[in-house]
Steps between C-alpha positions, in 0.01 A plus 500: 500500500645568172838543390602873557804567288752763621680702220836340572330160491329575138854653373661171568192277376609669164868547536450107516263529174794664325750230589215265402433713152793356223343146565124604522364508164483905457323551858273173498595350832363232593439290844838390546651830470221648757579144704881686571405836553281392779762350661756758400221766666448266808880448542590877504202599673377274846302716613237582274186716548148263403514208341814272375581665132477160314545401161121617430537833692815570303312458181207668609759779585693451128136539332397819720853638394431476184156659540652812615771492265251493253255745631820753529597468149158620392517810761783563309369472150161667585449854376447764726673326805793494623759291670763532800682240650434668853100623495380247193246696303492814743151543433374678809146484449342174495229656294735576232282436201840338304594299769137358582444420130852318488425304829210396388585336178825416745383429842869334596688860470287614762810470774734733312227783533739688696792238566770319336647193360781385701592187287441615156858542353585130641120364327620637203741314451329198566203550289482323171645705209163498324200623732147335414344688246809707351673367173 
């Protein structure tokens, strides 16, 4: 089965990340880094739901982090929606015709529909100080 990651286990994996952060190269971890999380993860936790998070699920988990980091920063900075820490984009409908035109151009901010993002004050600090595409 695959790794199922509770929320205490993903607020350590970055709690770890932050610790990690001065020595990281503005957010660009690499293996080793992702090498002692796993066993910082596997230490704290024994008894984990699916599979073992190794160094690869713990970068999987870093990338899909980022991902909905991402996708919540353009909720944010999209016009005519708008954002709560508790209910995401609060868009009730599904149908919404501002929501399905944003979801489609930005299928990963399909989650925060109606939910939010636990993590994102602590991802915000460990993103890079310059986004892709901003200058």
């Amino acid at each position: 089965p695959p790794a199922a990651w509770t929320k205490a286990e993903e607020t350590t994996f970055l709690e770890f990340l932050v610790l990690a952060f001065p020595s990281s190269g503005n957010g660009g971890f690499e293996m080793p880094t992702f090498n002692q999380a796993s066993i910082n993860l596997n230490e704290k936790y024994p008894h984990q739901r699916g599979t073992e998070k190794t160094s690869i699920v713990c970068k999987n988990k870093w990338t899909a982090l980022k991902k909905s980091y991402q996708s919540v920063v353009e909720i944010k900075c999209t016009s005519g929606v708008t954002w709560s820490d508790e209910q995401g984009a609060g868009i009730m409908d599904r149908k919404d015709n501002v929501w399905a035109c944003f979801t489609k151009a930005h299928p990963h901010a399909k989650p925060f529909i109606m939910k939010g993002f636990d993590h994102f004050n602590i991802m915000e600090g460990l993103m890079p100080s310059k986004l892709k595409g901003s200058h």
